[in-house]
N, C-alpha and C positions, 0 to 999 in steps of 0.2 A: 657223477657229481663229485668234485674235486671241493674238499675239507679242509682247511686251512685253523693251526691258532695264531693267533696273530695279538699280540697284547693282552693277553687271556682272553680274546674274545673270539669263538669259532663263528669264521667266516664262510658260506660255501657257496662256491661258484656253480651255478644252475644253468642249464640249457634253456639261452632266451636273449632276448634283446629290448630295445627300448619300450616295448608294450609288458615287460614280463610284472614293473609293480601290477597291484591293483589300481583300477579304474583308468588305465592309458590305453589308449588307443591310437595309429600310425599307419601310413601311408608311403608309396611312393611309385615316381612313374615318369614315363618319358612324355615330355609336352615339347620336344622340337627347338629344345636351345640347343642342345648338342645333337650332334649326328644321328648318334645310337642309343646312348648311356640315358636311364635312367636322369632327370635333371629337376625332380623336385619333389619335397619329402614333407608330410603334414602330420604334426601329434597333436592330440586332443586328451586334453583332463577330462576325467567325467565331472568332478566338482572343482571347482575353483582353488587354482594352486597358490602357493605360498612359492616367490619366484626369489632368486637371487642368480649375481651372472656377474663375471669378469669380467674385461674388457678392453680391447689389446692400447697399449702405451703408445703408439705410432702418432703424431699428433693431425697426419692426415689420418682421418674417420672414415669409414665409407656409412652413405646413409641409413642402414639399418643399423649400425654401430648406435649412431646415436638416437634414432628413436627408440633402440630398445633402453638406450642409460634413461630415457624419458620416463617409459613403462614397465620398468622391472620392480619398482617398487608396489606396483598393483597385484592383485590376484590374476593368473594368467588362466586361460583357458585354453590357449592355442600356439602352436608355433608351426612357419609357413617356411623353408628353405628353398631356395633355387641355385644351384651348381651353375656353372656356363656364364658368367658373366656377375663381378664381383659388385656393381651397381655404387661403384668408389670414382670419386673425381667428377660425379655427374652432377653438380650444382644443384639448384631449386627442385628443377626436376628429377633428379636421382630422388629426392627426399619425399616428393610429391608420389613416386610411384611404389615408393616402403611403404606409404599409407595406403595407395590404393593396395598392396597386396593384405596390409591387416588387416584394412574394412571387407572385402573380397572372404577370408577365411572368416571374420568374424560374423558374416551373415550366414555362413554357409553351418555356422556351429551354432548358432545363436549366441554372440555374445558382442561386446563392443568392441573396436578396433583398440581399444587402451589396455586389452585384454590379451592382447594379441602380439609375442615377441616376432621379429621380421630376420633371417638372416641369407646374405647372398655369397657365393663365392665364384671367382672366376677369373675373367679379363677386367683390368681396371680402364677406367676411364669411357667406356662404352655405356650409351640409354640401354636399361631394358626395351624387351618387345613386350610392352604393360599387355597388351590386349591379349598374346598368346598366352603370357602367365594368368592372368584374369581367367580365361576358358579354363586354363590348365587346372586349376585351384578348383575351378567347379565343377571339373570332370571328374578328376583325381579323388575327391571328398566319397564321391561314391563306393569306392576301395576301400576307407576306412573299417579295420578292423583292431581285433588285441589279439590276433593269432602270432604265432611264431613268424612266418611268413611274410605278415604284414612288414613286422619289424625289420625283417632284412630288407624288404622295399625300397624304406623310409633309409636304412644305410648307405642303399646303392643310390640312392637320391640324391646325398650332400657330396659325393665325393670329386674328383676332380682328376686330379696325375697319380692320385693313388690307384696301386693295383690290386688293393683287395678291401672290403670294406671290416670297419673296425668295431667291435661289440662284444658286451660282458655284463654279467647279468646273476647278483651275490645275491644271497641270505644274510640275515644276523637278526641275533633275537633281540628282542627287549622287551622290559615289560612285561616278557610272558606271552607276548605278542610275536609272530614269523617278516619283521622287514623285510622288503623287497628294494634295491637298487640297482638301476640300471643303465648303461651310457653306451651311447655313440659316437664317434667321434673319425674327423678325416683330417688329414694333412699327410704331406710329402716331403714341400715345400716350402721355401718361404717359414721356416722355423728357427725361434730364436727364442732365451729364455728372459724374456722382456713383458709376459703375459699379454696374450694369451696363446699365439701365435699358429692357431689351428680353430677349428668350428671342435667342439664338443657341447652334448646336449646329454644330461644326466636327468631320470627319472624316479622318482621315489613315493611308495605309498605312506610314510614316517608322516609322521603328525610333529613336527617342531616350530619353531616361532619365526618367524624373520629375524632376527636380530640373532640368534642361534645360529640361523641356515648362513646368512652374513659373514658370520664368524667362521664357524666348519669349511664353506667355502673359498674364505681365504685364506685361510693356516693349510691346508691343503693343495692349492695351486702352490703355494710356495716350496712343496718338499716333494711337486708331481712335474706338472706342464712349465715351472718356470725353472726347472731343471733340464730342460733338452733343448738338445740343439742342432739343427740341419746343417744350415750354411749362414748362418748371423741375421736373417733378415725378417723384420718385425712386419707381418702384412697391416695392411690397412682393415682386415676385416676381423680381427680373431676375435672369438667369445666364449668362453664357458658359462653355461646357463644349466642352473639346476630347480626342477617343479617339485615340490612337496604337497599331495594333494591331505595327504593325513587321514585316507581309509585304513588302513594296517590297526588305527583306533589303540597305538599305543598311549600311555600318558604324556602329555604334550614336554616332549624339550624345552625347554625354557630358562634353563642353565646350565655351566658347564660343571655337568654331576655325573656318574656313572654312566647312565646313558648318554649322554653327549659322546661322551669318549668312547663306546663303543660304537655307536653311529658313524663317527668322524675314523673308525678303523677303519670299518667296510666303506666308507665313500673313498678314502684314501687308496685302499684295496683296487676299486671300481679305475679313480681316476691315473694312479700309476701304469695301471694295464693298458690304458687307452695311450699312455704317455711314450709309453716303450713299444708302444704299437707303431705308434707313428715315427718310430726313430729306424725301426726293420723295415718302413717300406719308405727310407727316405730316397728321394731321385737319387737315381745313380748307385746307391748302396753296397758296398762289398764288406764291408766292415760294418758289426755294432760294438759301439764301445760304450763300456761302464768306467767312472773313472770313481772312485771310494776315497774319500780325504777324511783319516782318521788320527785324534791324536789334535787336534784344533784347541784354541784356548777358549774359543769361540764358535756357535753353531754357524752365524754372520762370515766368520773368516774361511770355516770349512768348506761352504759353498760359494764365497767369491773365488775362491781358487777351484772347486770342481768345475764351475762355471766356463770360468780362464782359461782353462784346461782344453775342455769340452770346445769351446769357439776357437780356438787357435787353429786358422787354417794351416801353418806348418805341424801342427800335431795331426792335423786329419789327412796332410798329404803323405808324411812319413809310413802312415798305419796303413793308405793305399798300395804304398809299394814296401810294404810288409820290413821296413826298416828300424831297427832299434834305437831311435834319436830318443834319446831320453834328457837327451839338453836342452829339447823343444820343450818339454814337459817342464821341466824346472823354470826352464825361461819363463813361458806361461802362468805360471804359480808366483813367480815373481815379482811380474806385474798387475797382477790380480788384483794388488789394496789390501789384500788381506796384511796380517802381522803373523812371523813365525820366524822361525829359525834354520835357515836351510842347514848350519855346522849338525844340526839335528834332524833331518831331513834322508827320506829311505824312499825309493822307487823300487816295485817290481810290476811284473804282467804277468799274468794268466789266461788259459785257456783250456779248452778240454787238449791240446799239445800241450800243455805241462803250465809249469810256473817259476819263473827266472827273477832272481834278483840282480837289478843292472848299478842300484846307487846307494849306499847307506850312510849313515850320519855323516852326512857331508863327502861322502869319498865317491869315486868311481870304483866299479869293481870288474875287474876282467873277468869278461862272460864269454860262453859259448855257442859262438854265429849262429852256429846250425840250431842250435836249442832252440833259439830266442827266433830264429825264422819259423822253426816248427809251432812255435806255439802264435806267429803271429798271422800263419797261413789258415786259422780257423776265422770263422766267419764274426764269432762274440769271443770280445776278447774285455779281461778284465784291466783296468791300469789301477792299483792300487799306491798311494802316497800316504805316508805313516811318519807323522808329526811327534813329536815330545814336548808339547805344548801345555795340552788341557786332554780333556776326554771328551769333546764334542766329536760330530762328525757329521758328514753330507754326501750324498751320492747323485752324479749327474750322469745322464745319455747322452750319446750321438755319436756321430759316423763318421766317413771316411769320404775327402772330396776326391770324386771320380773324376774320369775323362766322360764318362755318360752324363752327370750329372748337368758338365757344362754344356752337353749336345741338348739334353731335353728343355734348359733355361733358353738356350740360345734360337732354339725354333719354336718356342713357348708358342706363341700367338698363330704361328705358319700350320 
């Protein structure tokens, strides 16, 4: 069990996955959209949750996008994912067949299909095969459990191009009470810090309000998932959806008072790991990069420039081939929109091969090749940028565009 303090408040990371709160339960299993892979993943509340969920900015929607903006303000009971086809650009019928899969799960749990959050990921523009998901759902529900087990299922169920499935599973007290948080979460591709830009599905036994979970939820995506970045591209299907069923029987959140703020560590905790999960297994990957902007006047300006940074394909292709362009980097930061002052402006990088300073208050500094290759031949490498601004600061993910990267996009569908 790995112990964490984090804001004064100890965190610790448990052995378990999406069923480890109280009262969750999960599923998952091959129903014949994809070849082999596991392609559909089922959680059940035992009591009626307290829902809240992100939802990606792309203004093409795919149909479970928006029935779930319909149903997320309900108590949910259930949530129904299918991998293999993302059920986007499919008209009346796309949206017709989101329902038949909520009504489908919500008989099979007893509850209403308004009960019931829908999410698909896949091929865009393709019908589902409604009838084989229908069986699927009603076979699948049989497997319902809250073992360990279950829950890796239910992981290998939503995933897609990724090569390993993503899960984390904390403590933290409150109360006096043992909170349980939990998430899963896939993506490879198609990443971009535009929200939400990957499937994540977080569980929680915490008793908080909606209007709490609303908020925790959002100040979090902002400093987690809308901080990485693949290769620029906003999908049509992304969501973060988090269930609060409220057995843990702490004293109800209902403002932002001591317990808020520790809750809102460990979910933060929960959803960064999922975030930098997804940036290690992005297509192609050879490089992870952290990029650290500290020294901001502003928290706004630190992150439009980590941001900036982070999506510049000349900064991800330089890092590919292990080049010290630290002009890309500035350029980047540049054009950002932020406000600062490059004459006061410091670049270096880090790795576990060392740490080089290439740029400082506005100057160049002659550096040493070899160094600055050595440190950039490891796999996580840091870029740190160091302001004389303010004392805010922001940190964003992502990688390095490959020649693989472009092989896996370009036979995507083949």
């Amino acid at each position: 069990m790995k112990e964490l303090c984090i804001n004064e408040t100890i965190v610790k990371e448990i052995t378990g996955g999406i069923t480890a709160p109280k009262g969750f339960s999960a599923t998952g299993a091959h129903i014949g959209l994809k070849k082999k892979k596991k392609d559909l993943a089922i959680i059940k509340s035992e009591l009626p949750a307290t829902a809240s969920g992100v939802f990606t900015t792309n203004l093409v929607k795919a149909a479970p996008v928006i029935w779930n903006q319909q149903v997320v303000n309900n108590k949910i009971k259930g949530i129904v994912v299918n991998s293999g086809n993302a059920n986007a650009c499919t008209g009346e019928l796309g949206f017709r067949h989101t329902e038949i899969m909520a009504q489908t799960l919500a008989e099979c749990i007893n509850a209403s299909k308004e009960e019931i959050i829908v999410s698909s990921t896949g091929v865009i523009g393709v019908h589902l095969p409604i009838d084989k998901i229908v069986e699927g759902i009603k076979t699948t529900i049989t497997s319902l459990e809250t073992t360990r087990e279950a829950a890796k299922r239910a992981a290998e169920g939503i995933i897609t191009t990724d090569t390993y499935t993503k899960e984390i599973s904390v403590e933290v007290e409150i109360d006096g009470k043992t909170i349980t948080i939990a998430g899963m979460a896939k993506g490879s591709g198609m990443i971009h810090p535009n929200m939400a830009t990957m499937l994540s599905f977080v569980t929680t036994d915490a008793d908080i309000s909606k209007e709490m979970l609303d908020k925790v939820l959002k100040d979090s995506v902002e400093d987690t998932y809308n901080m990485i970045s693949v290769d620029g591209d906003t999908s049509t299907n992304d969501m973060v959806i988090v269930l609060a069923n409220g057995i843990a029987k702490n004293t109800s959140i209902t403002e932002e008072n001591e317990n808020y703020f520790r809750f809102k560590t460990a979910l933060d905790y929960v959803n960064r790991y999922l975030a930098k999960q997804i940036i290690n297994d992005g297509e192609g990957v050879t490089k992870v990069l952290e990029v650290v902007v500290k020294g901001a006047s502003t928290k706004e300006d630190a992150r439009k420039i980590a941001k900036s940074i982070i999506c510049s394909n000349l900064v991800k292709t330089a890092f590919f081939g292990e080049d010290a362009n630290w002009g890309r980097i500035l350029c980047a930061a540049g054009y950002s929109g932020a406000k600062f002052n490059p004459e006061k402006t410091s670049i270096s990088f880090s790795s576990l091969g060392g740490e080089i300073l290439l740029f400082t208050n506005g100057e160049p500094i002659k550096f040493d090749e070899d160094k600055a290759l050595q440190i950039l031949k490891e796999r996580k490498i840091q870029i740190i940028i160091s302001l004389q601004d303010g004392n805010e600061q922001a940190t964003s993910w992502g990688c390095d565009l490959s020649y693989e990267y472009v092989k896996i996009n370009g036979e995507y569908r083949t």
